[in-house]
C-alpha positions as CSV (number, residue, x, y, z in Angstrom):
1,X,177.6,149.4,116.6
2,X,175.8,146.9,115.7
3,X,176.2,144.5,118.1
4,X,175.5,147.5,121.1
5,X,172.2,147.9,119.1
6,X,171.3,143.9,119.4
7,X,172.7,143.6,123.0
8,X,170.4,146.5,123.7
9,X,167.1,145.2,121.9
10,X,168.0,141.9,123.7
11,X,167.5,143.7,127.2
12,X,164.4,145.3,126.2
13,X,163.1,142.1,125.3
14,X,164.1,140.6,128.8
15,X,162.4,143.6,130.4
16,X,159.4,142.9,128.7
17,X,155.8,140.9,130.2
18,X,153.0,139.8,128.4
19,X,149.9,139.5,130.6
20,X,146.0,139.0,129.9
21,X,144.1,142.2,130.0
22,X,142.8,143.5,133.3
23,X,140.2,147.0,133.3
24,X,143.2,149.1,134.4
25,X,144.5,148.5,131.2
26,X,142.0,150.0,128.9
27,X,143.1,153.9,128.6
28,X,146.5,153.1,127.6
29,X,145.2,150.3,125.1
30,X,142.7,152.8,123.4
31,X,146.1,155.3,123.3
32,X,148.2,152.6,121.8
33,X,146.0,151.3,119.6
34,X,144.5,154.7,118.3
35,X,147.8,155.8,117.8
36,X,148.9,153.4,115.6
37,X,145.8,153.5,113.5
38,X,146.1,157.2,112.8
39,X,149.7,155.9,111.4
40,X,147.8,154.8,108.1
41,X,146.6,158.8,107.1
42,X,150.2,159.6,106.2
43,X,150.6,156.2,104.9
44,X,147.5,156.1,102.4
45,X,148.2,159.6,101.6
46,X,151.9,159.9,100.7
47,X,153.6,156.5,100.9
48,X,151.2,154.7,99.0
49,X,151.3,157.1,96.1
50,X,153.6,154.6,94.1
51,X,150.8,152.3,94.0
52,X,148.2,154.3,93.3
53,X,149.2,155.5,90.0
54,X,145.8,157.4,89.5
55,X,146.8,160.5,91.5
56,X,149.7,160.7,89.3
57,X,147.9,159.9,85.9
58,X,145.4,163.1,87.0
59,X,148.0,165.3,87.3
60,X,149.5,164.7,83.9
61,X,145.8,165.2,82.7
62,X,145.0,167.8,84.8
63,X,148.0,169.7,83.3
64,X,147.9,169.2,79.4
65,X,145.5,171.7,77.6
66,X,146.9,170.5,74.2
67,X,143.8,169.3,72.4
68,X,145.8,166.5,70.2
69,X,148.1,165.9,72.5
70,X,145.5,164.9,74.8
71,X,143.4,162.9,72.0
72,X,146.6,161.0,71.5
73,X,146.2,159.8,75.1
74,X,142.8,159.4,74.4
75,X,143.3,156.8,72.0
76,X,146.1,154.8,73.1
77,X,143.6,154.4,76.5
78,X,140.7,153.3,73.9
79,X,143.7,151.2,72.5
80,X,144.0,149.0,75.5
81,X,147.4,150.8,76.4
82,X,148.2,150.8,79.9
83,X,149.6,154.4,79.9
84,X,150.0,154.3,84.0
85,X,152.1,151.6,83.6
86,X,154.8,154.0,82.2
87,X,154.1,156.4,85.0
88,X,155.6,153.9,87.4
89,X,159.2,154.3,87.0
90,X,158.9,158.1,88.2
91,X,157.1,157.7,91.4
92,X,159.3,154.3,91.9
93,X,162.5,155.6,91.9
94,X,163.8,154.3,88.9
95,X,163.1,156.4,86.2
96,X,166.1,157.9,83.9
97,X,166.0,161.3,82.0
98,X,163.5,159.8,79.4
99,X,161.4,158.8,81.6
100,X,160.3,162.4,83.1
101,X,158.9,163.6,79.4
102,X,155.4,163.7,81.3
103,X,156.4,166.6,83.3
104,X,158.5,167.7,80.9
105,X,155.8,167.5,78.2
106,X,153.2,169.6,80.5
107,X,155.1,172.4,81.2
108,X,156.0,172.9,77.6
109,X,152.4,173.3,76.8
110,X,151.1,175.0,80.4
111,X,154.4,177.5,80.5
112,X,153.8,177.7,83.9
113,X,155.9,176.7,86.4
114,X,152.6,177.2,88.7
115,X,151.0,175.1,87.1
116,X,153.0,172.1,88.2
117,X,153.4,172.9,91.6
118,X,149.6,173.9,92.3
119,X,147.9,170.5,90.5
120,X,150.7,168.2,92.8
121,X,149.9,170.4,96.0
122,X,145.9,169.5,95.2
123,X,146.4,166.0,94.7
124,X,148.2,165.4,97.8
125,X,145.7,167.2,99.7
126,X,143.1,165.2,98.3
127,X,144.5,162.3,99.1
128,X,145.0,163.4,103.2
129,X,141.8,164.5,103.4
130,X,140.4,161.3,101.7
131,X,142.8,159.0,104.1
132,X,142.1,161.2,107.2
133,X,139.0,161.1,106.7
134,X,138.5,157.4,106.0
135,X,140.9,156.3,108.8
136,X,139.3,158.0,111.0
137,X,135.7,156.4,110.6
138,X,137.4,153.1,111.0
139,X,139.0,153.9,114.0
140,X,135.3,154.9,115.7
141,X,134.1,152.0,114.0
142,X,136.2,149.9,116.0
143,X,136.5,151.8,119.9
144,X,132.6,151.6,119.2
145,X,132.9,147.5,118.9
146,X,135.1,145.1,120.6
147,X,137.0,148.5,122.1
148,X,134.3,149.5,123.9
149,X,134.4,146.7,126.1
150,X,137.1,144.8,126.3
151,X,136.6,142.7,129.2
152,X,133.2,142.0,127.9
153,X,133.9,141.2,124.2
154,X,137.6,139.4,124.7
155,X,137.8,137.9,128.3
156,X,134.4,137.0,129.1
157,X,134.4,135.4,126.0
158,X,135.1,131.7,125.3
159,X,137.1,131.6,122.5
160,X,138.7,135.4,122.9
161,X,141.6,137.0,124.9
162,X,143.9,139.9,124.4
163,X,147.2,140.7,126.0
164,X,149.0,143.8,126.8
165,X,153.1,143.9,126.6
166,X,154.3,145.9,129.8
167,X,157.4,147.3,130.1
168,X,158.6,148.7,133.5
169,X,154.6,148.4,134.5
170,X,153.7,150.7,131.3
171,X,152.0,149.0,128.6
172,X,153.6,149.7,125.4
173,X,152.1,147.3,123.5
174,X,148.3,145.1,122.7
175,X,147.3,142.4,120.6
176,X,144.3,140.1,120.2
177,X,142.9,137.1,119.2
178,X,139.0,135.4,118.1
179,X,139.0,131.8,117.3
180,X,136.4,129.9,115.1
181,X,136.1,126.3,116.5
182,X,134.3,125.3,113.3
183,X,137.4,125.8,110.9
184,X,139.8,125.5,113.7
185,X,141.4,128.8,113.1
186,X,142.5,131.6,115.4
187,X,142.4,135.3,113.9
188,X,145.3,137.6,115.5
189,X,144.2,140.9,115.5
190,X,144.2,144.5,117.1
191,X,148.2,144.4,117.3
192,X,149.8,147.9,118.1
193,X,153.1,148.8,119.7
194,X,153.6,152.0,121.1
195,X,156.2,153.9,118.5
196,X,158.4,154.8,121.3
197,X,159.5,151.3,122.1
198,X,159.4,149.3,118.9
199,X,162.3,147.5,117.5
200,X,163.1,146.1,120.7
201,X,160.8,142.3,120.3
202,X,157.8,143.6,121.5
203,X,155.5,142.6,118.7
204,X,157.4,139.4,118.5
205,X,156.9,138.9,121.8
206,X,153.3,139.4,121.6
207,X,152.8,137.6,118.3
208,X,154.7,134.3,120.5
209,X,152.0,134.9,123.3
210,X,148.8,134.3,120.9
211,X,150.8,131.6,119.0
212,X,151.1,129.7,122.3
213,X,147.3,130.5,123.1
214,X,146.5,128.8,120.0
215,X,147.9,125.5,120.5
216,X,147.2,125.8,123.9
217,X,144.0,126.0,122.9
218,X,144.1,122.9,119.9
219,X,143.9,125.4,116.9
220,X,145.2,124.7,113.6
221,X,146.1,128.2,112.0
222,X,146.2,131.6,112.9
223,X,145.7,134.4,110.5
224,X,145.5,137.8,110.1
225,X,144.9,141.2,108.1
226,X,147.0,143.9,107.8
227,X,146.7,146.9,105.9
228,X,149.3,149.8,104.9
229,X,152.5,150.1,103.2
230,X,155.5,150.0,105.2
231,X,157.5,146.9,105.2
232,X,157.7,146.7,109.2
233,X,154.4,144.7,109.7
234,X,155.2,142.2,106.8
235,X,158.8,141.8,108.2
236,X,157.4,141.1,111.8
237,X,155.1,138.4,111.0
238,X,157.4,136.7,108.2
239,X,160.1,136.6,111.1
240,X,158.3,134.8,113.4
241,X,156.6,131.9,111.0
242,X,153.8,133.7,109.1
243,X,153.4,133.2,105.3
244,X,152.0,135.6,102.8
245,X,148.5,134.4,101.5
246,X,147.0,136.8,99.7
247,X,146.8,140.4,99.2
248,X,143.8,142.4,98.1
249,X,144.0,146.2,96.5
250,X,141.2,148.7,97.1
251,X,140.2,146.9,100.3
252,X,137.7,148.6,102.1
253,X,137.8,149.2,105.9
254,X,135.6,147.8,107.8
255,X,132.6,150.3,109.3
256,X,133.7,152.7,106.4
257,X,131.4,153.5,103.4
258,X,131.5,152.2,99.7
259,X,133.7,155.1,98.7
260,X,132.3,157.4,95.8
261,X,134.2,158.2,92.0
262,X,136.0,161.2,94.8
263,X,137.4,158.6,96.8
264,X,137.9,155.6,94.8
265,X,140.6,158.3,92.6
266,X,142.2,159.4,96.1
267,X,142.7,157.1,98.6
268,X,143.4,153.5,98.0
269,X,144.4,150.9,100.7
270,X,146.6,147.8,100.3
271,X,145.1,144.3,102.8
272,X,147.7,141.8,103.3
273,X,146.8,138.7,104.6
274,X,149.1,136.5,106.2
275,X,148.7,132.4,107.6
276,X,150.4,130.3,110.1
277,X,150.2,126.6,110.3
278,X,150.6,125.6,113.9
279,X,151.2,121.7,113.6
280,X,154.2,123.3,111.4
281,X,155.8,124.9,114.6
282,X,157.8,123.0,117.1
């Protein structure tokens, strides 16, 4: 099964051409890309909620009414006590019986079963109407910069280009790419895949077209930003060279707003940043 699954990603792969970006191009790039931005509400919102132990920490808060119990929280806080640390093993997966007592613990001082369904049900809403909301400013921010014009910004540009994957003369996939002469690096960015056709070497096969550009072109690295929490972007780059070089929590989008107190307790967003040495590839 298996091996009917490579043999058919293999084929896909073969079917596949990376070309430069011509002005036909630009609806279905704006679809691809905007598409796969819009990706990141449901992933700020839900899947992130293990690392954003917050939203979790609220609800148990939100939920006791017991006056000591919730001095006793009080204090180990003033104490230096990292109680969200113990809220971890719940929303990882990995907690055992004794490890539930905060839910436990609220409904035997709420008595209501309500209770604990309501306060959860608010939280998550908060969070996807913090992430929608957020995502979606970014994603104007950018069709209203080097979007708008891609021709303009990325092929008119020395320094600049951006490709399009085509598959069967549909493009299903977009990436590209600014250099800075002065440090010698080359930024990959604005990679998107159409969900319909991924898994079958698409982004790998636009990741090798702007790795080809660059020492083509005599530059030294290429790096690049990605933000989210699913493990298929990290997986991609690592498999075709990239390294891990840092990772920054809370990072803020770019064209968004400093977030407010509502905000900074809702929607969090994770920036990996990854590096590729290009005198190390041969």
């Amino acid at each position: 099964m298996s091996n009917n699954k490579q043999q058919n990603g293999q084929e896909a792969y073969r079917s596949v051409v990376v070309r430069e970006y011509q002005a036909k191009d630009r609806q279905s790039v704006i679809q691809i890309y905007s598409l796969g931005i819009l990706e990141l509400v449901v992933d700020t919102a839900f899947r992130s909620l293990k690392f954003h132990t917050e939203s979790l920490l609220l609800y148990f808060l939100f939920t006791v009414n017991d006056d000591v119990l919730f001095a006793e929280l009080t204090s180990r806080v003033k104490r230096g006590v990292n109680f969200t640390g113990c809220l971890e093993p719940i929303i990882s997966g990995r907690a055992g019986t004794n490890s539930r007592w905060p839910f436990v613990v609220c409904f035997m001082v709420t008595k209501s079963w309500w209770m604990l369904g309501l306060v959860p049900a608010l939280v998550l809403c908060a969070r996807y109407y913090c992430s929608r909301l957020v995502v979606h400013n970014f994603l104007k921010y950018v069709l209203s910069a080097d979007l708008r014009d891609i021709e303009e910004y990325y092929m008119n540009s020395p320094d600049r280009s951006f490709w399009v994957a085509e598959k069967e003369g549909k493009v299903v996939g977009v990436v590209g790419a600014i250099g800075d002469r002065t440090t010698g690096s080359l930024e990959l960015q604005r990679m998107s895949v159409d969900s319909n056709c991924r898994k079958c070497g698409l982004g790998k096969a636009l990741c090798r077209k702007v790795i080809a550009y660059a020492a083509t072109e005599k530059y030294t690295s290429i790096k690049l930003g990605t933000v989210g929490y699913t493990g298929a972007a990290p997986r991609l780059y690592e498999s075709v060279g990239f390294g891990l070089s840092g990772v920054t929590n809370g990072f803020q989008l770019p064209g968004t707003t400093r977030h407010n107190l509502f905000f900074r307790i809702f929607f969090r967003v994770q920036q990996s940043r990854y590096r590729l040495n290009i005198q190390n590839q041969g």
